[in-house]
N, C-alpha and C positions, 0 to 999 in steps of 0.2 A: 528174462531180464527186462525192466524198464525203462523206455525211452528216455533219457537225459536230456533238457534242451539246453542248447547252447546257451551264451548270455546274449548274441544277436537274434533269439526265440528261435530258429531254426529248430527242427528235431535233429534227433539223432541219426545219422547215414543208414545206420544198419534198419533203423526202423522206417526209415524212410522207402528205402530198395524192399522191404518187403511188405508195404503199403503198397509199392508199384505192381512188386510179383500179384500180390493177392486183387487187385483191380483188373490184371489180365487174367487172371481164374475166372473171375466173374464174369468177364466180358465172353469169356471161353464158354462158361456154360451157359449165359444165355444163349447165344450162337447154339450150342449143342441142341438145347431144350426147342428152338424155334423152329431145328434142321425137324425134332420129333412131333411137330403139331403146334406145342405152345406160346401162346403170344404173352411179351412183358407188357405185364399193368405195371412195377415198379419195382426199381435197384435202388439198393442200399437205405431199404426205410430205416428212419429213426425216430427214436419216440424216447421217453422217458423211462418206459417197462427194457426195452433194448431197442437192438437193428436185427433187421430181416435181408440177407442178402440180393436174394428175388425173388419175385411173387409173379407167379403165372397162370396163366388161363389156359385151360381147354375145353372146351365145352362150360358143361355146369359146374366145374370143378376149380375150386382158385388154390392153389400148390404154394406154400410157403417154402422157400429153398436154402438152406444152407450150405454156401459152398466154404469147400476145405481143400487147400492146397500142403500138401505135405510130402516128403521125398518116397515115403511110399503109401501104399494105399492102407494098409491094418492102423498105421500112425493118423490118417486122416481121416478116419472113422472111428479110431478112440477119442480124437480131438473135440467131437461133439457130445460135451459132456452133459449128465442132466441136469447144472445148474444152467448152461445154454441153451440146451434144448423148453426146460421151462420160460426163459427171458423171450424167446422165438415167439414161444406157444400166445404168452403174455403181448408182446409186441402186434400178433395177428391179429385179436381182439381188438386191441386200438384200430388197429386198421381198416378191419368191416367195421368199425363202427362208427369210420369217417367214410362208409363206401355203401350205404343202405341200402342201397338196389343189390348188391350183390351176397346182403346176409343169409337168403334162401342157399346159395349155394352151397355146395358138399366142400369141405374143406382138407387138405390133405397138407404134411409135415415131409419131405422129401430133403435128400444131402445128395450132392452134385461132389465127388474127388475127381481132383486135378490132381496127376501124379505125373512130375516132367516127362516129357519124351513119351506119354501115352496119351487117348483119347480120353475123354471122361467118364466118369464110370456114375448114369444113375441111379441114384437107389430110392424107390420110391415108396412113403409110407412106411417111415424109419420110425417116427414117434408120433403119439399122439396128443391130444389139443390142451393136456395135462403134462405134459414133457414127459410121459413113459413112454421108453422104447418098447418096440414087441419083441 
């Protein structure tokens, strides 16, 4: 369903409360991902191709991350669909290519599920720099 604005521009509540929900996912899995080694270079890119939820470092490696919050975990790993997964793919491109020291780097496509009441579930190396999944 899509957000309605009011005629004081405000959005919609419902979309609003799950702008909120989906900001503490994120925030969740960076925490998650930092507890694993990796440092945030940057949340929530946006660009014209799409947005990137987070982008992380380990080593040689810069991890584009798509986080999905959904009531359970099968629903928030069908949710990263492959017209997303290519907007991603698309989005990371722009990104090394505002970041040229780091375009030697090995690049990886990974999804972070937030499933309430559990810890995160990484999956790494879900799709590739073409948005196909393996």
């Amino acid at each position: 369903m899509a957000a309605t604005p009011r005629r004081d521009g405000a959005a919609d509540p419902r979309r609003r409360a799950a702008e909120i929900r989906g900001r503490r996912a994120e925030t969740m899995a960076a925490w998650w991902l930092r507890l694993k080694g990796y440092r945030v270079l940057a949340r929530r890119f946006r660009s014209g191709a799409g947005e990137i939820d987070l982008i992380v470092r380990r080593g040689r490696t810069i991890v584009f991350v798509e986080v999905k919050l959904r009531a359970g975990e099968d629903a928030a790993i069908l949710a990263v669909r492959p017209a997303s997964r290519r907007r991603i793919a698309r989005a990371a491109e722009l990104w090394i290519g505002r970041h040229p020291a780091l375009a030697t780097f090995d690049r990886r496509f990974d999804v972070v599920v937030a499933v309430p009441g559990k810890l995160p579930r990484h999956m790494v190396s879900v799709f590739d720099s073409q948005g196909r999944s393996w």
